[in-house]
C-alpha positions in Angstrom: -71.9 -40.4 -59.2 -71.9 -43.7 -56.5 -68.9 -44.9 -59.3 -66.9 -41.8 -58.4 -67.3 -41.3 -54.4 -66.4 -44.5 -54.1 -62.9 -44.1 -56.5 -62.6 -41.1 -54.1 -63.1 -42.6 -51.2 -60.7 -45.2 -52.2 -57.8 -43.4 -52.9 -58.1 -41.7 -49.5 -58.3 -44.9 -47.9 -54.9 -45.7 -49.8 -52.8 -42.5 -48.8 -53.6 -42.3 -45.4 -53.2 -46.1 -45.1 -49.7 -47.0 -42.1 -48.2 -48.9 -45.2 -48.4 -46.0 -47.6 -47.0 -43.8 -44.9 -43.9 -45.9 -44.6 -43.5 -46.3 -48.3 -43.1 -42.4 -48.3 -40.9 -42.5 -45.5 -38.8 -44.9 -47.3 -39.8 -47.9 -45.7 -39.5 -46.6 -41.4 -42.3 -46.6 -39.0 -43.5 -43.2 -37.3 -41.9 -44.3 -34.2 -38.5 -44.4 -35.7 -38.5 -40.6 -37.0 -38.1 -38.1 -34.6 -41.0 -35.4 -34.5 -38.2 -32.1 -33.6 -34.6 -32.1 -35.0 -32.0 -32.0 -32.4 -28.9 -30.8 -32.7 -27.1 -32.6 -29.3 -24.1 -33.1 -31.3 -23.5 -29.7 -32.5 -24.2 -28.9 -28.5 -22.1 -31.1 -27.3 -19.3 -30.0 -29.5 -19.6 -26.8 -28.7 -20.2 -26.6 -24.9 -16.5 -28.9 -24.8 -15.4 -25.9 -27.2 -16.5 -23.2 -24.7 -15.2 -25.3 -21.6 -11.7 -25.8 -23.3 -11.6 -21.7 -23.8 -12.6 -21.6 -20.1 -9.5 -23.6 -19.0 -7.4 -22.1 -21.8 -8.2 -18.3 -20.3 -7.6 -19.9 -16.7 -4.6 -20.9 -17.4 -3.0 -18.1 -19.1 -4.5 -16.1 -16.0 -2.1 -18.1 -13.9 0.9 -17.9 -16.3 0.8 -14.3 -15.7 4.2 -13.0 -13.8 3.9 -9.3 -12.0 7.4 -7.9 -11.4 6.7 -5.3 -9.9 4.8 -3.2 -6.8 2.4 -0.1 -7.2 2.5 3.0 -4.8 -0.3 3.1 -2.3 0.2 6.3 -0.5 3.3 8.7 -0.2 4.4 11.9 1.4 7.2 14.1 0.5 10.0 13.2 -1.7 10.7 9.1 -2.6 12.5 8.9 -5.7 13.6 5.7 -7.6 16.5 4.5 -9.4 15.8 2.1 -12.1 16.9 -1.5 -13.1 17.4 -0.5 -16.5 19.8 2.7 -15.8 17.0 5.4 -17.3 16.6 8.9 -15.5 15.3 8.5 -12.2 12.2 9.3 -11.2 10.1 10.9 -8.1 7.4 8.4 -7.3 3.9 9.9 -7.0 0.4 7.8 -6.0 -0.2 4.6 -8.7 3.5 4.8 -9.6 5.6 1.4 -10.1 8.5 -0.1 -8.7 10.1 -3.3 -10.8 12.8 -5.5 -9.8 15.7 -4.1 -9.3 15.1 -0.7 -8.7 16.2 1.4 -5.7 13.6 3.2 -3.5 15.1 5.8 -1.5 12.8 8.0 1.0 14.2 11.7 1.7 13.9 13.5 5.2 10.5 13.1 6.9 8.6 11.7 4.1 7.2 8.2 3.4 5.9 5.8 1.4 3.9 3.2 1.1 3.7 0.0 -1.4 1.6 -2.8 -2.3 2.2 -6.4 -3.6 -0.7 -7.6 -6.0 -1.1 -10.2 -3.6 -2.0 -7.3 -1.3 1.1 -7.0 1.3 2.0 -3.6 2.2 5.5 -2.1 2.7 6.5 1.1 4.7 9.6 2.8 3.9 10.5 5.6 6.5 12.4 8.9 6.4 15.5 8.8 5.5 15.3 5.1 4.3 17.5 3.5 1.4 16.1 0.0 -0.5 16.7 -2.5 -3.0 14.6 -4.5 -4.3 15.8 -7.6 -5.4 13.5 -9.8 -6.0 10.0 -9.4 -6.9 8.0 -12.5 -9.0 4.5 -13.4 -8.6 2.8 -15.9 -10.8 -0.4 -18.0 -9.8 0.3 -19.1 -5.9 3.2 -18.0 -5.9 4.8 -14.8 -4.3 9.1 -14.2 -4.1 10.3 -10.9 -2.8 13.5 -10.3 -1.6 14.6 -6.7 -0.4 18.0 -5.0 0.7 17.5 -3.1 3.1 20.5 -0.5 2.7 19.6 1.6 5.6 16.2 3.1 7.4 13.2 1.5 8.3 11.0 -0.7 7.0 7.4 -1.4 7.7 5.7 -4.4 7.0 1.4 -5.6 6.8 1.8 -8.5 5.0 -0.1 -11.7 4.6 0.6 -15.5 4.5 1.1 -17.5 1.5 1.4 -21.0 1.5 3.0 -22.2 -1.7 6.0 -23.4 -1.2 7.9 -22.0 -3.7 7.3 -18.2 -2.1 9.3 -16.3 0.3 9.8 -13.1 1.4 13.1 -12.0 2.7 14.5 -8.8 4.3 18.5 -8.5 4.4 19.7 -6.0 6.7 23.8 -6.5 6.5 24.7 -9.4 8.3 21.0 -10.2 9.4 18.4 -12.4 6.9 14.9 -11.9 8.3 12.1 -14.5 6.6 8.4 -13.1 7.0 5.1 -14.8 6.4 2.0 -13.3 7.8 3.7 -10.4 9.7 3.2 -6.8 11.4 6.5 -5.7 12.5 8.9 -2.7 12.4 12.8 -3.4 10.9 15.1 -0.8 11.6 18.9 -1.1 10.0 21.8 1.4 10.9 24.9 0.3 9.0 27.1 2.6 10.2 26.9 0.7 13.8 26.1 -2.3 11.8 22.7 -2.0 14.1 19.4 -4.3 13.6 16.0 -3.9 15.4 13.2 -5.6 15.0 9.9 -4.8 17.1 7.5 -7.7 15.9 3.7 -7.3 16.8 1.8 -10.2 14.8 2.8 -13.0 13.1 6.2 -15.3 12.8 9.6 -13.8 11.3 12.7 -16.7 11.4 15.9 -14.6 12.1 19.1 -16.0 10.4 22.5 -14.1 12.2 26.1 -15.2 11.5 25.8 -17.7 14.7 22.0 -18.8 14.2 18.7 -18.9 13.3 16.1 -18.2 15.1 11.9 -18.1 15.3 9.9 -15.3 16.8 6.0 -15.2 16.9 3.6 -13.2 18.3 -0.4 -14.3 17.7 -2.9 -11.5 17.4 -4.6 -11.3 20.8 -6.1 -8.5 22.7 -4.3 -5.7 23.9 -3.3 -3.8 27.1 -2.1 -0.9 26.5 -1.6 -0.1 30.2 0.4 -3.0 30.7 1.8 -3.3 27.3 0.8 -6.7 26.8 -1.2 -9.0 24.7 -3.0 -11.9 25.3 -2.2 -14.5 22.5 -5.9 -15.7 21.0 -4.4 -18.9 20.7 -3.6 -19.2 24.1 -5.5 -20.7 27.0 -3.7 -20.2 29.8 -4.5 -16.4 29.4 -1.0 -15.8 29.9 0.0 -12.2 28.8 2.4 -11.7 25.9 4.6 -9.2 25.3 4.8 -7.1 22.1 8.5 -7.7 21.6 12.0 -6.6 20.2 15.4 -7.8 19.4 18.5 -6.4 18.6 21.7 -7.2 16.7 24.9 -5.9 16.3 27.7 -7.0 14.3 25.6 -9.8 12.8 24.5 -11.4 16.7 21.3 -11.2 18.6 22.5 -8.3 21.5 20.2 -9.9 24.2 18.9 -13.6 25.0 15.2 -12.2 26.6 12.8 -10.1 24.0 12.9 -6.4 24.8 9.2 -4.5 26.2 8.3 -3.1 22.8 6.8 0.9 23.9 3.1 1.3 22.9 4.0 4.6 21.0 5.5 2.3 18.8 2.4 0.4 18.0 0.3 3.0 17.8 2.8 4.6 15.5 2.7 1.9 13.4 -0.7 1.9 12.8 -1.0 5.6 12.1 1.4 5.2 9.8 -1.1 2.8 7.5 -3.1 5.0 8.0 -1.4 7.9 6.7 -2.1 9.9 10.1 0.8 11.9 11.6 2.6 10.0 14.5 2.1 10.7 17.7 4.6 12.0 19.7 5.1 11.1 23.1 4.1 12.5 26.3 7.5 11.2 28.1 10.1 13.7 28.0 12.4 11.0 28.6 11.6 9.2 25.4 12.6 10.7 21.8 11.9 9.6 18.8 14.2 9.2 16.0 14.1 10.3 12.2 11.6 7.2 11.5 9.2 8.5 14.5 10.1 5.3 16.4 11.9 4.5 19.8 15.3 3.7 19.4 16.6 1.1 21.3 19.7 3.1 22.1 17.6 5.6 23.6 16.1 3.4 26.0 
């Protein structure tokens, strides 16, 4: 019995020995084996998969081009004429407008259209537009509108890519907006422009000129119809202004007083309130609800 607990206790001895364990571990120490699989390689290969599908859906998001502009609000009958010569249509709320297509605005009603980079344009009653251009891809934002006759509204914002712009032709008269709140009013019968500009920088090209006009967004005073520019220290008050053209030149050297009804006009008019009409006897609004200069 002694004989066999010690054969026992032998073979024990041998299979737990450290040289019997690296025999069955084909000759490696403990050390060198790791205790968990890993499986960094099939990681690392696939988080540089998932990270090139990142970029890859990134950049088709940017390689996206939008022609086209949606309808924000309307009243009344706008109808358009299409770029590709099918049946025109009446636009109604979450309609679209392409390149190309002509937007015109009947009687008193109105409507209003946004960029997807979130600008928004008024057309007027009685108000007749092309629309030239219209490309937006990543940064960049390219409109370019005829404006045939009527008036035109404009909230937009700035864009800073220089491939973007964002014209306005009104006969004879090329206006360039950026950030802008202003008012464009074209009569081609007089071959008549007016533009009442109340935030933001619009360069004027005429057939003798060009020309920058800029108005900062300040506080207003509507008793004195004046703004103070935010931007400026001197507190000096700045007018809400206006030009005029006719025949394709600036009418006047000195902006013209912009009247408050127009302003407040224009924002009811984002609003989609009624505008207001004025007080004044003397003052009469024409078919866009606005003062016209002529009337002054």
């Amino acid at each position: 019995m002694r004989f066999k607990a010690l054969i026992v206790s032998a073979f024990i001895t041998l299979m737990f020995s450290p040289s019997s364990r690296a025999e069955t571990n084909g000759g490696l120490n403990p050390s060198d084996i790791p205790m968990f699989p890993t499986n960094s390689g099939n990681n690392s290969s696939a988080s540089n998969s998932n990270s090139d599908r990142q970029k890859l859906v990134a950049s088709a998001r940017k390689r996206v081009i939008i022609n086209e502009m949606k309808v924000l609000k309307l009243n009344g009958t706008i109808m358009a004429e299409h770029a590709d010569k099918t049946e025109p249509t009446a636009l109604q709320t979450g309609s679209i407008v392409e390149k190309g297509d002509i937007v015109t605005v009947y009687g008193d009603s109105w409507v209003i259209l946004k960029t997807h980079r979130g600008d928004q344009i008024g057309l007027n009653g009685n108000t007749v537009v092309t629309i030239d251009e219209c490309y937006m891809e990543g940064p960049d934002r390219q409109v370019r509108l005829l404006l045939q006759k009527g008036t035109l509204l404009f909230h937009t914002n700035g864009d800073d890519s220089r491939q973007s712009f964002f014209e306005v032709n009104m006969g004879n008269v090329v206006a360039s907006i950026d950030d802008l709140q202003a008012i464009f009013c074209y009569d081609p019968a007089k071959n008549f422009v007016d533009i009442k500009y109340i935030r933001g920088k619009i360069r004027v090209i005429d057939q003798t000129h060009s020309e920058t006009f800029s108005m900062e967004q300040g506080e207003y005073n509507g008793y004195t119809r004046t703004q103070t520019n935010a931007g400026n220290n001197s507190e000096i008050p700045e007018e809400h202004s206006e030009h005029t053209w006719v025949n394709g030149k600036m009418a006047e050297e000195e902006p013209i007083h912009m009247e408050e009804i127009d302003e407040v006009n224009f924002k009811k008019f984002f609003s989609g309130e009624k505008p207001e009409i004025p007080g004044d006897n003397n003052i009469m609004l024409d078919d866009s609800q606005y003062v016209p200069y002529r009337q002054r």
